[in-house]
C-alpha positions as CSV (number, residue, x, y, z in Angstrom):
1,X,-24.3,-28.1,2.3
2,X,-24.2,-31.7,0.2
3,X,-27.9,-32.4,1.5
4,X,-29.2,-29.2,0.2
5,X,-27.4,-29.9,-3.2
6,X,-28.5,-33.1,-3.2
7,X,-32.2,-32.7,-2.5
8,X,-32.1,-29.6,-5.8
9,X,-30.4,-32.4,-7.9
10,X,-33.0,-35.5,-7.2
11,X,-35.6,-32.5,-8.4
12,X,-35.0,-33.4,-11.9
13,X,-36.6,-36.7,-12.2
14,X,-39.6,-35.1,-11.1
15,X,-39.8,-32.9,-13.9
16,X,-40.3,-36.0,-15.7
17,X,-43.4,-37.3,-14.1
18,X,-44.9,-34.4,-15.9
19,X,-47.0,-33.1,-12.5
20,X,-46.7,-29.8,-11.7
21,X,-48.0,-29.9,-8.1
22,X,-45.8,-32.3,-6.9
23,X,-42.7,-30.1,-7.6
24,X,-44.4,-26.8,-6.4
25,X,-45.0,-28.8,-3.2
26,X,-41.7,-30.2,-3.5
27,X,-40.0,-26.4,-3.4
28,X,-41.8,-25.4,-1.1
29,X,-40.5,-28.4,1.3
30,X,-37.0,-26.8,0.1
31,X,-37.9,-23.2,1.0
32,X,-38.8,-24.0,5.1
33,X,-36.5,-26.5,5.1
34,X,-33.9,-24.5,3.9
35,X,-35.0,-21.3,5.8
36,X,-35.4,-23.2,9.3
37,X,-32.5,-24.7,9.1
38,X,-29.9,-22.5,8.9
39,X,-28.1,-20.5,11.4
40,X,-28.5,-16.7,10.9
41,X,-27.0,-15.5,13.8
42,X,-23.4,-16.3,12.5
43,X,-21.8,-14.5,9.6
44,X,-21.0,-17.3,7.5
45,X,-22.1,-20.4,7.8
46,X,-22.6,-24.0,6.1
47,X,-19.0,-23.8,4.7
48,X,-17.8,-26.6,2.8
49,X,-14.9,-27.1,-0.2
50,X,-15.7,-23.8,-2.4
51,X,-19.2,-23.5,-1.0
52,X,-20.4,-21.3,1.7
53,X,-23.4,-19.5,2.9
54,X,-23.5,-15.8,4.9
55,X,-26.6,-13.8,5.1
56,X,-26.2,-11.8,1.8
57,X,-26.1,-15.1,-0.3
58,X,-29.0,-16.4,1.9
59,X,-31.0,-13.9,0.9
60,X,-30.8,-14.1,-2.6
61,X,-30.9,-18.2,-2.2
62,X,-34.6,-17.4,-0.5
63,X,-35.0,-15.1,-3.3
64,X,-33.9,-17.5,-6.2
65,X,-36.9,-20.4,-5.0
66,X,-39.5,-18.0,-4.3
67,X,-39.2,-16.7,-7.8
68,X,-39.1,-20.2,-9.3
69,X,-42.1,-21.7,-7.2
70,X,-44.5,-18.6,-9.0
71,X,-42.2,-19.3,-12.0
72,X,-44.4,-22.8,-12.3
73,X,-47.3,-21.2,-10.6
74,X,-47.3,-18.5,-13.9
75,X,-47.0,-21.2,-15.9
76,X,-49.7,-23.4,-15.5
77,X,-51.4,-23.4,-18.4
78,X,-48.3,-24.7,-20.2
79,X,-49.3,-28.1,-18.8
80,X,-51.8,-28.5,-21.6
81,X,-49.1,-28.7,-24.2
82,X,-47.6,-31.5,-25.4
83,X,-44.0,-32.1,-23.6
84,X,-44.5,-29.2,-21.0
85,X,-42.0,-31.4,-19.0
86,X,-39.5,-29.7,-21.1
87,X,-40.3,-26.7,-19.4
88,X,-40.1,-27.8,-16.1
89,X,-36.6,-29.3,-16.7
90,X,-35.6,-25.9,-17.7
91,X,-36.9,-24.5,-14.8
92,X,-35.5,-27.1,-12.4
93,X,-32.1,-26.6,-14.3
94,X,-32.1,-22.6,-14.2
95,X,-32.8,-23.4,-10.3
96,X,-29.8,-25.4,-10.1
97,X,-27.8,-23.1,-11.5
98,X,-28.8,-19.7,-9.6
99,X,-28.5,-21.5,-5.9
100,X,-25.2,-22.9,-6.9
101,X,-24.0,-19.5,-8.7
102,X,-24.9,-18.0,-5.0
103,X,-23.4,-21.0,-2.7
104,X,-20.2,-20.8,-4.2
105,X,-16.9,-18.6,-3.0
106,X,-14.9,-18.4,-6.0
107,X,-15.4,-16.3,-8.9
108,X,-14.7,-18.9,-11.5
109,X,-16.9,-20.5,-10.4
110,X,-19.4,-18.1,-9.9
111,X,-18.3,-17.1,-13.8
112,X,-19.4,-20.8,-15.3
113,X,-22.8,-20.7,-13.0
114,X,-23.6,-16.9,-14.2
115,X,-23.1,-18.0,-18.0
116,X,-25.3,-22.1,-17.4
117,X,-27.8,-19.7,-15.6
118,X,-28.4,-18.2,-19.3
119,X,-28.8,-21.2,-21.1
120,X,-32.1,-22.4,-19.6
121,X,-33.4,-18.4,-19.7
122,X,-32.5,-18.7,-23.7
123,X,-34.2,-21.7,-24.1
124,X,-37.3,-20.8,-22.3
125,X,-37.6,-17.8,-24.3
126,X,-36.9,-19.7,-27.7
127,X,-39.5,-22.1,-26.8
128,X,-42.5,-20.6,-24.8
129,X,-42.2,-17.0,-26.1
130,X,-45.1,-14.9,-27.8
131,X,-43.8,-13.6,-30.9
132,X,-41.2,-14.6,-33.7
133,X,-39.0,-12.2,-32.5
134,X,-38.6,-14.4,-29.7
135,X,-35.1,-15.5,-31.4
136,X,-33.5,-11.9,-32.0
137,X,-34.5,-11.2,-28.4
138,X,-32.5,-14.4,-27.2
139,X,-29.4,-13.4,-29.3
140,X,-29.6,-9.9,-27.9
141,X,-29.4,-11.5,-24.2
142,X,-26.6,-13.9,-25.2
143,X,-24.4,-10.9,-27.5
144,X,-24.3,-8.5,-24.1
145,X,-24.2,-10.7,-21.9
146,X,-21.3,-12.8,-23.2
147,X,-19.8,-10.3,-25.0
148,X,-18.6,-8.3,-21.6
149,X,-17.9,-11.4,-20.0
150,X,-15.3,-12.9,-21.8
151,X,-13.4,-9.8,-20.3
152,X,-14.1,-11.0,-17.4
153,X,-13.2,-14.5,-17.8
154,X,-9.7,-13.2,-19.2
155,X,-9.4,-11.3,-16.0
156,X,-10.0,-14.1,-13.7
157,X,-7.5,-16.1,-15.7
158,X,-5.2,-13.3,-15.0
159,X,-5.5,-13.3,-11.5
160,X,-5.0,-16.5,-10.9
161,X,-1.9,-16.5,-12.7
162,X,-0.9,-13.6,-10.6
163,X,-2.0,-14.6,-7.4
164,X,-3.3,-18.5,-8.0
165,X,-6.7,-17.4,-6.5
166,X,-9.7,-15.6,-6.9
167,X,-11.9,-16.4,-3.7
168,X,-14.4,-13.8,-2.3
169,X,-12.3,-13.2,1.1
170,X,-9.0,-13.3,0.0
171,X,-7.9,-9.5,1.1
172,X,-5.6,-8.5,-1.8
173,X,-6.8,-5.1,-3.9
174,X,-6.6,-4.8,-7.9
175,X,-4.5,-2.1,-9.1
176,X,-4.5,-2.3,-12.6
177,X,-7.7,0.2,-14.5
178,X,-8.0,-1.9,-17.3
179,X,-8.8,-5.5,-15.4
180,X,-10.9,-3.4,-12.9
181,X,-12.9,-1.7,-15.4
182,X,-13.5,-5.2,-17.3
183,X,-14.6,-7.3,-14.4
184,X,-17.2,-4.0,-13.3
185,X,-18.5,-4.1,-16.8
186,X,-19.2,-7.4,-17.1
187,X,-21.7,-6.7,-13.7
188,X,-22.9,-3.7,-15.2
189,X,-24.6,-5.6,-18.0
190,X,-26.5,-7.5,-15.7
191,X,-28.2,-4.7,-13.8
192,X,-28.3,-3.0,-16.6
193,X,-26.3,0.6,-16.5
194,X,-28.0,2.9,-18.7
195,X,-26.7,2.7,-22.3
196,X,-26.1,-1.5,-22.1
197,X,-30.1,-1.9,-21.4
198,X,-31.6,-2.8,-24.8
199,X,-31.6,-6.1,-24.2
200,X,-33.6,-6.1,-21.5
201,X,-37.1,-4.8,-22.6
202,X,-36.8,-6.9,-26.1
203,X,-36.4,-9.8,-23.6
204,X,-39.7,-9.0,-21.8
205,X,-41.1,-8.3,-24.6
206,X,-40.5,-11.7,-26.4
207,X,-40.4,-14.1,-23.0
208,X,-43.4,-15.8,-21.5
209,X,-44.2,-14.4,-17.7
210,X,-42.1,-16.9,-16.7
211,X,-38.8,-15.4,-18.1
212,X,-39.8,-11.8,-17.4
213,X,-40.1,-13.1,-13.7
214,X,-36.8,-14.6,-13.5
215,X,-34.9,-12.0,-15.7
216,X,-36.4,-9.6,-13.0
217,X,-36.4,-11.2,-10.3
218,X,-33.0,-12.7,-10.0
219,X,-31.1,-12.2,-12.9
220,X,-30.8,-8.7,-12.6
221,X,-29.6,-9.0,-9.1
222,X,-26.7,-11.7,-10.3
223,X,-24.8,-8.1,-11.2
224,X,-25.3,-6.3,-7.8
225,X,-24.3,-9.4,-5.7
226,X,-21.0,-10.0,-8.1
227,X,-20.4,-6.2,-6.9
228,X,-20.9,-6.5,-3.9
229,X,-18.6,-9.6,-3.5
230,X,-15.7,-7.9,-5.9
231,X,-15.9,-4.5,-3.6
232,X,-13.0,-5.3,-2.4
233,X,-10.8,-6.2,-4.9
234,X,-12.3,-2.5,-7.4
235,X,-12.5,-0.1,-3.9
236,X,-9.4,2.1,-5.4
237,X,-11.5,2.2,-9.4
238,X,-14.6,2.9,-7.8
239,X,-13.0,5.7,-6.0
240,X,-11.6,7.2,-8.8
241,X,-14.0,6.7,-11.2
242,X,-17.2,5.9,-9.4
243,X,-18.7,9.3,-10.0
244,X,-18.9,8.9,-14.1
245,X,-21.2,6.1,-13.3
246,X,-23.1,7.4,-10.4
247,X,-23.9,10.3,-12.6
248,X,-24.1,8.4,-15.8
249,X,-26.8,6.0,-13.9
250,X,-28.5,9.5,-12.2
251,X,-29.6,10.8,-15.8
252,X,-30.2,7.4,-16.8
253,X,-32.7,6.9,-13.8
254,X,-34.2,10.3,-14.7
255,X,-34.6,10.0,-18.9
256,X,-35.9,6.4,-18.6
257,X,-38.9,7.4,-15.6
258,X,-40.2,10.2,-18.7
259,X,-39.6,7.2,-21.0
260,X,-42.0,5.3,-18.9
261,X,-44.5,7.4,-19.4
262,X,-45.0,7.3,-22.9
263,X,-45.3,3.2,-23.0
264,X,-48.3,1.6,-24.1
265,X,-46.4,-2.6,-23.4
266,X,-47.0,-3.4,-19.9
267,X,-44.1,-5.7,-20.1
268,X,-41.8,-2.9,-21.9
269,X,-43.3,-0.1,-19.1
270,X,-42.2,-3.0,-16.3
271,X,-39.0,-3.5,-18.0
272,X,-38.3,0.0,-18.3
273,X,-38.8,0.8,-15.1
274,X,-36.5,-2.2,-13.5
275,X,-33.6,-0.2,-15.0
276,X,-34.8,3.0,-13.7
277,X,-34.9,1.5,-10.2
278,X,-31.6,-0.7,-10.9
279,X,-29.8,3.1,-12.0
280,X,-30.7,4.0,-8.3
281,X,-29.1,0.9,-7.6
282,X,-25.5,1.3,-8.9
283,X,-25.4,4.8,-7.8
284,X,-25.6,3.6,-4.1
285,X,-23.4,0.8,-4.8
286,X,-21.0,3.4,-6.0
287,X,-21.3,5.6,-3.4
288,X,-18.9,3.5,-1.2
289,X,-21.0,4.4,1.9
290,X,-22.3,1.6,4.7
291,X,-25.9,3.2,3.9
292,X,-25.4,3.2,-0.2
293,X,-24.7,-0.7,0.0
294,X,-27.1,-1.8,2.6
295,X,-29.6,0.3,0.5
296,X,-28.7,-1.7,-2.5
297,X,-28.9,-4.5,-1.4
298,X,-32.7,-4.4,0.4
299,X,-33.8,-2.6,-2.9
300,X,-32.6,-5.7,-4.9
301,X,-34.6,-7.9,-2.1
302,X,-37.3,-5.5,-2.9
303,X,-37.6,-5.1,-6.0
304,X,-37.8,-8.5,-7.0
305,X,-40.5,-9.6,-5.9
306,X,-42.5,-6.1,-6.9
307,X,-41.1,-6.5,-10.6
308,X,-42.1,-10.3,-10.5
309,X,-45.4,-9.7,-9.5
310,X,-46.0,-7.2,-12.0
311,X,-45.2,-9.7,-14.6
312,X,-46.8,-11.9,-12.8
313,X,-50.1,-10.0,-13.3
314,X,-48.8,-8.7,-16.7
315,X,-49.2,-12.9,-17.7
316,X,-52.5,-13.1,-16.2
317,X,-54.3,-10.6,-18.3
318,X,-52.4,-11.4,-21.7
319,X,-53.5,-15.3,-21.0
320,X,-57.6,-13.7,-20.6
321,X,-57.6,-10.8,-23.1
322,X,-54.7,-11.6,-24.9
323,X,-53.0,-8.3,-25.3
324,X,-50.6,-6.3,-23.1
325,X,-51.7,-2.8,-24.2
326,X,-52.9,-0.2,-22.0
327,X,-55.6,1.2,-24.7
328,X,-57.1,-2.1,-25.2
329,X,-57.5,-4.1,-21.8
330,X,-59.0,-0.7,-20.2
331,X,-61.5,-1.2,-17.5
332,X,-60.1,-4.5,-16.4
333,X,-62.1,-3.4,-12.8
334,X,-64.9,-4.4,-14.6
335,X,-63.7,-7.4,-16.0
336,X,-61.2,-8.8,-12.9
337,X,-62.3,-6.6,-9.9
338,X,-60.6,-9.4,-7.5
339,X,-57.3,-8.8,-9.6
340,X,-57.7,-4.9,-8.8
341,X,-56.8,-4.8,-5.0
342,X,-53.5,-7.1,-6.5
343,X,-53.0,-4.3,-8.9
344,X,-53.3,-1.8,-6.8
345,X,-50.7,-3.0,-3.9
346,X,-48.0,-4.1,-6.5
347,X,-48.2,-0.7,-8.0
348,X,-47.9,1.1,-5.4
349,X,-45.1,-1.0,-4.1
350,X,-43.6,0.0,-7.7
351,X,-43.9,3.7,-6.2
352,X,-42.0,2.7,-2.7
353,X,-44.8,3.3,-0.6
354,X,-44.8,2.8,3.4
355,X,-45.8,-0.7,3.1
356,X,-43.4,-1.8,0.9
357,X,-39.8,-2.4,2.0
358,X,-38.6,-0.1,-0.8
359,X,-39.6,2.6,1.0
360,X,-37.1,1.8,3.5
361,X,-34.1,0.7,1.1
362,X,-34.7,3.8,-0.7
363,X,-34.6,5.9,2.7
364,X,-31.2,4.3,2.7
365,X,-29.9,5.3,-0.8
366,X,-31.0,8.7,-0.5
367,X,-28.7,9.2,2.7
368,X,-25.9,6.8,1.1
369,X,-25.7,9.1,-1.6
370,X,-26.1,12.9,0.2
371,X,-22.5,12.3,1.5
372,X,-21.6,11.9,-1.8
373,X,-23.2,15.4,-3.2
374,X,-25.7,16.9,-1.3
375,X,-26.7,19.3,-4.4
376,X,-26.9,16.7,-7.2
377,X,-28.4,14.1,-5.1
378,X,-31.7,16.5,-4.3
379,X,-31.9,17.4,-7.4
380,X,-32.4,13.9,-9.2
381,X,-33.8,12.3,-6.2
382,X,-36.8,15.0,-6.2
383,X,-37.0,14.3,-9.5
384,X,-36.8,10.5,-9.4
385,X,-39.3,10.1,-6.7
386,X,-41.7,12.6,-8.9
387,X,-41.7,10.9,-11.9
388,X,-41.6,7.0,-10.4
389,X,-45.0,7.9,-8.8
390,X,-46.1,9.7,-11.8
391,X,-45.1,5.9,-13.7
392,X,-47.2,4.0,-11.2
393,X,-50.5,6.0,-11.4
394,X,-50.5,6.5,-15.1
395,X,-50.1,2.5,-15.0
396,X,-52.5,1.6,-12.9
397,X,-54.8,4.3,-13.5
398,X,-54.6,3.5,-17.6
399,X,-55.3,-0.5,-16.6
400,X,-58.1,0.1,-15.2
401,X,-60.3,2.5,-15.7
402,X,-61.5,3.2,-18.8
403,X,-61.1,7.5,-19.1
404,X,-58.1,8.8,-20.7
């Protein structure tokens, strides 16, 4: 584990040689070397002190330098600024922080990496984002996300007084509401559950690509993988109060696809629907079901790199035409017909379609979720499925062609 943590941590004089290619060549070493060499056929592996590796942190590890490697790809034309080594420091340090945040087996400690993993996001939306409103966007992220996690850090401190622990496997169950209820809301900012969401698409809105990519890439995800860890220790509030948010994140799912279709910000129609897909998301967390979870958990895989390389392509056309709206870059077939295959496979990835891997995950919410209620289930899955692929055709179909 210490060579892997090492290797991220000689990264940042790199940053400082202000060349880009030399650190995307230098994750990419990471990524095989860190893929090859691990075992995958034992549960958990690479255990050391509080750090640790089993396959559901792996994935989100693979996930984490993937995302940052096009982070710097989406960012290239940074590199024409003055200090754009700033940036890459940032993004080195956001690394850092996310592979740590999934290594570790202790939720204080996952607590302090969740909260640096901000920081970096903050700063590279204060400093490379598009509009003024840049600032009020970056105080909306910091206000929800710390303001339902000082909860949280109150109820680790509580448990360890109780117990003088908090790691992932311990085995003991929560049985107070109040604690239970705090720690879940603190992850259910992070997704987000319908209602705590409005931070999310002023965040797009105002980041560079690059933000948008990581806030939907692996940020989003940091809420689902805290759940799936704390399962354990909420199991009796989840079964007694799981269906107000199943159903609260059902009509969520459902209001926000129509919502979609009245957007005319690509990054704000992304945005908008990452929460619809993430609604789908808690419900088959919630569900307390073997297929739910799994589900959940290949949806998150899923979904971020679909939602990543929407922004990706979202920061392509804004750095050529310079706007994100669908009335004005219509046509863009005629204008980047190479970028329309791209286009085309993204969206209807965004649809779960059989070559995507959404398909799949979503095969295994929708079965997760009719033991749950066979009735209710139909009836906003039918609908969700309608209006998701009513989202992605009115997206790609308004990008580019030019009839309304």
């Amino acid at each position: 584990m210490l060579k892997f943590i090492f290797y991220i941590f000689f990264l940042i004089p790199i940053c400082f040689l202000n060349n880009w290619f030399i650190l995307i060549y230098c994750f990419f070493f990471f990524f095989f070397f860190f893929f090859f060499s691990n075992n995958l056929f034992c549960y958990y592996f690479l255990v050391s002190y509080v750090f640790g590796l089993d396959k559901i942190s792996f994935i989100f590890c693979c996930l984490s330098i993937w995302i940052c490697i096009l982070i710097i790809f989406s960012m290239l034309s940074i590199r024409l600024y003055k200090n754009s080594y700033f940036f890459l420091l940032f993004t080195v340090f956001l690394f850092i922080m996310l592979f740590l945040l999934f290594l570790v087996m202790d939720f204080f400690l996952f607590y302090f990496f969740f909260e640096g993993s901000l920081i970096p996001i903050v700063l590279i939306i204060f400093g490379w984002g598009y509009q003024p409103e840049r600032l009020r966007a970056g105080f909306f992220l910091l206000l929800y996300t710390l303001f339902f996690s000082f909860p949280f850090l109150l109820s680790i401190f509580y448990i360890y007084s109780c117990f003088g622990s908090f790691f992932f496997f311990f085995g003991f169950s929560l049985h107070s509401d109040v604690v239970m209820f705090f720690i879940l809301m603190s992850f259910m900012v992070s997704f987000p559950l319908f209602g705590l969401h409005i931070w999310l698409p002023k965040a797009h809105v105002e980041a560079p690509v690059s933000g948008s990519m990581v806030l939907a890439g692996v940020l989003l995800k940091l809420g689902g993988y805290g759940f799936i860890r704390m399962l354990d220790y909420v199991y009796f509030f989840i079964l007694n109060y799981g269906f107000f948010f199943v159903g609260l994140s059902m009509v969520g799912s459902l209001y926000i696809s129509l919502f979609c279709l009245i957007q005319s910000d690509l990054s704000v129609l992304i945005a908008y629907s990452s929460v619809c897909h993430m609604s789908m998301v808690i419900s088959g967390l919630f569900s307390l079901t073997t297929w739910g979870v799994l589900g959940s958990l290949i949806f998150m895989m899923g979904h971020g790199f679909v939602s990543s390389g929407l922004f990706f392509l979202v920061g392509l056309v804004y750095d050529r035409l310079g706007s994100r709206s669908v009335y004005l870059i219509k046509g863009l077939i005629v204008v980047l017909p190479s970028l329309t295959f791209f286009w085309f496979m993204f969206c209807i990835m965004n649809m779960s379609c059989p070559p995507s891997i959404n398909l799949f995950s979503e095969m295994f919410l929708f079965f997760g979720l009719v033991s749950w209620s066979i009735m209710v289930v139909f009836f906003f899955f039918f609908f969700f499925f309608f209006f998701t692929f009513f989202m992605g055709v009115y997206m790609y179909n308004n990008i580019q062609h030019t009839g309304y």
